[in-house]
N, C-alpha and C positions, 0 to 999 in steps of 0.2 A: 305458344309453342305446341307445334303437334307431338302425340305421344308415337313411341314404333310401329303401335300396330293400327294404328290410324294409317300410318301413312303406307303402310303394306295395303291395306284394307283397301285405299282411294287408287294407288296401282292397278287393284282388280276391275276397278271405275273405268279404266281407260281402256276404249275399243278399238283392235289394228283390224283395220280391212283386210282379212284374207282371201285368197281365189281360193276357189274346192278345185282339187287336185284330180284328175280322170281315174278311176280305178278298171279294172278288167272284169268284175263284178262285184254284186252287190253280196254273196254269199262265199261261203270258201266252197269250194270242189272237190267232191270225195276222192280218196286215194283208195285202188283197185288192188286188195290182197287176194291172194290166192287161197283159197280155203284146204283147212288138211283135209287130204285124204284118207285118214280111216276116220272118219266120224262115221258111228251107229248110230242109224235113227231110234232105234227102238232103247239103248241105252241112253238118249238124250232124252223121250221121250218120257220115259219109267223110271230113268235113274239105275244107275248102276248097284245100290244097295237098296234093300227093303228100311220101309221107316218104323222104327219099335214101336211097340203095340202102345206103351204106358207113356205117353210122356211126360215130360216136367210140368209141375203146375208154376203156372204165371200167377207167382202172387199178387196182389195189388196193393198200392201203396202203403206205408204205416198209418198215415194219417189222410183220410183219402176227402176229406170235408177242407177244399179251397177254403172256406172261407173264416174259421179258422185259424189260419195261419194268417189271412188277412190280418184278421183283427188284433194279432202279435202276444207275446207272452203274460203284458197285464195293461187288457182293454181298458177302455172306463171303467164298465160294468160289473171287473173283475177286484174285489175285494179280497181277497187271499193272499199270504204270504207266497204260496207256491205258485209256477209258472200254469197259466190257461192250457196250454198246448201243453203241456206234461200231462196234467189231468184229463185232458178230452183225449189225449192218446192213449192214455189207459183204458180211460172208459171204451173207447173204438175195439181197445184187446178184448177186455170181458162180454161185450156183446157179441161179435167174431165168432168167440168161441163155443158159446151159446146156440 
C-alpha cells in the first residue's frame, strides 16, 4: 500500500511536455512618469534640515562574543549552577565600563 505522500511525491515524477509560450520580451518595460516640477536641486542635494551636531551613540550588542551564545547556557566545560551566558554577560558589563 502506498502511503499519501508517496503518492503526491511520484505525481511530481511525471513529466507533461509543454511548448514555451512567445512572450513580447524577456524584461518588463519601464513606465514613463512625469517628474514634479518644483523639485530643488540643492535641497535634494544638502537636505532640507541641518543634521545635529551630537548624535545618538550606536551601542553594540549586550553580549557581542558569537561564540558564547554558541556554546549555550551550560557548555560541557561549565560546572556551575548559574547560567554561562549570564556570567560572561556580566563579565562583558564590568570590563565595558572599565
Amino acid at each position: 500500500m502506498k502511503s499519501p505522500l508517496g503518492q503526491i511525491l511520484s505525481q511530481g515524477l511525471i513529466t507533461e511536455n509543454l511548448t514555451p509560450e512567445p512572450v513580447e520580451s524577456y524584461y518588463t518595460k519601464p513606465i514613463l512618469v512625469t517628474a514634479n516640477s518644483n523639485i530643488n536641486q540643492k535641497e535634494f542635494w544638502q537636505g532640507d534640515k541641518r543634521i545635529p551636531e551630537h548624535l545618538p551613540d550606536n551601542s553594540p550588542n549586550t553580549i557581542p562574543a558569537i561564540v558564547v551564545k554558541k556554546a549555550g547556557d551550560y557548555p560541557q566545560f561549565w560546572h556551575q549552577d548559574t547560567s554561562f551566558i549570564e556570567v560572561m554577560s556580566d563579565f562583558y558589563a564590568r570590563i565595558r565600563k572599565n
